[in-house]
N, C-alpha and C positions, 0 to 999 in steps of 0.2 A: 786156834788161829795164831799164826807168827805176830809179833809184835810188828809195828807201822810207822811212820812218821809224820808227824804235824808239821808242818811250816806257816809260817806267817811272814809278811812281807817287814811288819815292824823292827827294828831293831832291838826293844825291848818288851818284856812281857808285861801284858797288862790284866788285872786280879780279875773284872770282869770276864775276860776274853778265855779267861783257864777255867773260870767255875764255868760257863756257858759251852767250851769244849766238852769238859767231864760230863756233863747234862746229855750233850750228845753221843760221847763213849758208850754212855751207860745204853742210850738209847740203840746205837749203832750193834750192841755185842748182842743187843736181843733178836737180832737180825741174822740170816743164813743168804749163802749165794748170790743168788742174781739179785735178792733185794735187798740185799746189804751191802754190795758194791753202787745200787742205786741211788740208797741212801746216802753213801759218801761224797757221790757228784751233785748233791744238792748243799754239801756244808761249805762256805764260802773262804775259807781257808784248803791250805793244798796239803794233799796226802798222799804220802805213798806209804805202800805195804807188801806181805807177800801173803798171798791166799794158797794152800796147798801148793805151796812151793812156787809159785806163780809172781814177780812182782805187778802192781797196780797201781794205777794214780788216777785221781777223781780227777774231774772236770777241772777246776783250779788248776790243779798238776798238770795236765796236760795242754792248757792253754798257755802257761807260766813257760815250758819247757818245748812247745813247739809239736806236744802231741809224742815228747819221745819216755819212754819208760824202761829207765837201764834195770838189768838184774840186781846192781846194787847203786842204794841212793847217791854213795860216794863219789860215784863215778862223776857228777854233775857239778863237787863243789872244787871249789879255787884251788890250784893247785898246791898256794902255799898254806890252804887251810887243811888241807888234807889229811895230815901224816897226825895232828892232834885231834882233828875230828874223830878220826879212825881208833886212835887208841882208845880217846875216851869211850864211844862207841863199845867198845871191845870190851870195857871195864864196867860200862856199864849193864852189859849184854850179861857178862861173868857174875857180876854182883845182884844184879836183878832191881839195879835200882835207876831213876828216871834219870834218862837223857835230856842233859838241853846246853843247846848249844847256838852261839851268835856264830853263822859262817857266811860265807861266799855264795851264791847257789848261781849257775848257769843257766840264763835266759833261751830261749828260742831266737833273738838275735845275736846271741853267741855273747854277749854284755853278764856282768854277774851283778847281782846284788844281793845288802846283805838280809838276811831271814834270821829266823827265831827257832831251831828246830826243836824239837819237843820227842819224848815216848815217851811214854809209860808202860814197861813191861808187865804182861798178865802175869798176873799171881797162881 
């Protein structure tokens, strides 16, 4: 499985909210297909990912963004958060070590606010 995205609405991260993610990581990876994209529309935080090349977004996700699911998450954040989302992204993709990032993310009313993003790349 390709690596995903966490987002949270909060600005900052909170210690509960990351051990209680990982709880469900752990929980979500033991899961294939159709029921482990099921799984992910019941986590109350927004995800996108790519499954087989496919990207996806739970329930959150797709409420948060109006139902829309770009091939890349980028595509969604603030213009002038872009160019250093991206690289970090990119370096963190290259080094295999966790993404997290405070950006911009574009609403379904076309309004941005800012999120919490998060990966964790598999090992």
């Amino acid at each position: 499985m390709e690596p995903g995205m966490y987002f949270k609405h909060a600005p900052t991260p909170h210690t509960d909210d990351a051990a209680q993610s990982s709880s469900h990581s752990a929980s979500v990876s033991a899961r294939s297909g159709a029921d482990h994209l099921a799984v992910l529309d019941e986590l109350p935080h927004m995800v996108w990912m790519r499954q087989d090349g496919q990207p996806h977004g739970n329930l959150a996700w797709r409420e948060y963004t109006g139902g829309h699911v770009p091939q890349d998450w980028l595509e969604l954040v603030h213009p002038e958060d872009q160019a250093a989302a991206r690289q970090q992204w990119q370096q963190s993709v290259q080094a295999q070590k966790t993404f997290e990032a405070q950006l911009r993310l574009r609403r379904h009313d076309e309004h941005y606010r800012w999120v919490l993003a998060l990966c964790r790349h598999p090992s």
